[in-house]
C-alpha positions, 0 to 999 in steps of 0.5 A: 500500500502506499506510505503515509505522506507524514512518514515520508516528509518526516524522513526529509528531516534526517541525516542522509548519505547517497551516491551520484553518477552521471555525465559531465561536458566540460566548457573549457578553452583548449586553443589557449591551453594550447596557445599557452604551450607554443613557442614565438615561431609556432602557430596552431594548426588544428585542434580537437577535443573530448569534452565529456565524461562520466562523474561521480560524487558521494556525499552526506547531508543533514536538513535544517527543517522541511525545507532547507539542508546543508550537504558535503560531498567528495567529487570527481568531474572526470578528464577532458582531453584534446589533441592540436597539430602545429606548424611546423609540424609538431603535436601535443595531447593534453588533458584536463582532469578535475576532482574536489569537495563542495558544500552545498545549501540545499533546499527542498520543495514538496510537489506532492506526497513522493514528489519534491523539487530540489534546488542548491548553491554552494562553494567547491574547492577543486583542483583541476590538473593540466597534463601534457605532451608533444612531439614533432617540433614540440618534442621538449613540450612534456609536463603538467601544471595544476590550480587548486581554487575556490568556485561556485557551483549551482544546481536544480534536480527532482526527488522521489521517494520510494520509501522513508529509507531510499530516495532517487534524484536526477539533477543537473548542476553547474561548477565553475572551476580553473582549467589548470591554466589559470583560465576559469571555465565550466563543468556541466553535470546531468546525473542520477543519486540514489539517496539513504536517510538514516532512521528509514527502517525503523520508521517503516517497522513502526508504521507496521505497528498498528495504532490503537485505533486501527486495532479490531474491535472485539465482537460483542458477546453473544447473548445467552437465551 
């Protein structure tokens, strides 16, 4: 049958862990990644990038009330790569990786008994990692640079709950970050958490405990003649 929309509101207002998974595209500028690499006598020829890959993220939250909670989380945006040609000829194949933590104020809006909207905003420490390496007229062009920064990130999701222990969200959120060259840029990330508050069980097991006044009645005595 269905659960109670109380037990299920009441369940908003524990302290939860869950898991992300989802894609991330990356909004960085890899010509002056690039640029950024080239000697006075060498030009760009052409480039080409990945800029997508999968992320992941753990995190634990405690709610204020109903409405308004606070998050941590551990992530990791994945790695977005490119691969430039020179003139004269050389190559380089380069990669952007980015990993850190962020705290997030989360809010919560309720659609119906199962239903919430979610909305965030929160601060991110990240260190995004420049890896890179030539050939051909960029031979000597071998290395990695990395920034460790401050960004702000944001975000909009729904919620769903299956029961008081086990919720699933789909999300879609922003991280402005560095691209370990000192320029900012963005990472976009679509993905799915599966949502554990603590308490769920035994919540459940109480709502399987009948109230007094949903206890049989005793039937009346049967009057002897």
């Amino acid at each position: 049958g269905a659960v109670p929309s109380a037990a299920l509101a009441a369940e908003n207002t524990a302290p939860y862990v869950g898991v992300s998974v989802g894609r991330s595209t990356a909004q960085i500028n890899e010509q002056r990644l690039v640029g950024g690499l080239l000697g006075p006598s060498t030009t760009l020829a052409t480039i080409s990038s990945d800029d997508r890959d999968t992320n992941y993220r753990v995190f634990a939250g405690y709610p204020f009330n109903r409405i308004l909670g606070i998050e941590l989380g551990l992530f990791r945006l994945g790695s977005f790569s490119y691969a430039a040609t020179t003139a004269p000829a050389g190559a380089v194949d380069g990669r952007v990786a980015v990993k850190g933590v962020d705290i997030d104020l989360v809010a919560t809006l309720p659609l119906s008994e199962r239903w919430d909207a979610l909305g965030r905003v929160g601060a991110q420490f990240a260190r995004s990692r420049h890896s890179y390496e030539g050939s051909g007229a960029l031979s000597a062009v071998n290395g990695s640079t990395s920034r460790r920064k401050t960004e702000a990130k944001y975000g909009v999701g729904l919620q769903y709950a299956f029961s008081p222990g086990f919720l699933m969200r789909a999300e879609a959120e922003r991280y402005r970050i560095s691209d370990g060259a000192g320029e900012r840029g963005n990472v976009n990330v679509v993905s799915v958490s599966a949502v554990f508050p603590f308490g769920g069980a035994p919540q459940r097991m109480a709502r399987a405990t009948p109230r007094p006044d949903e206890m049989p009645s005793a039937s009346p005595p049967i009057a002897m003649t």
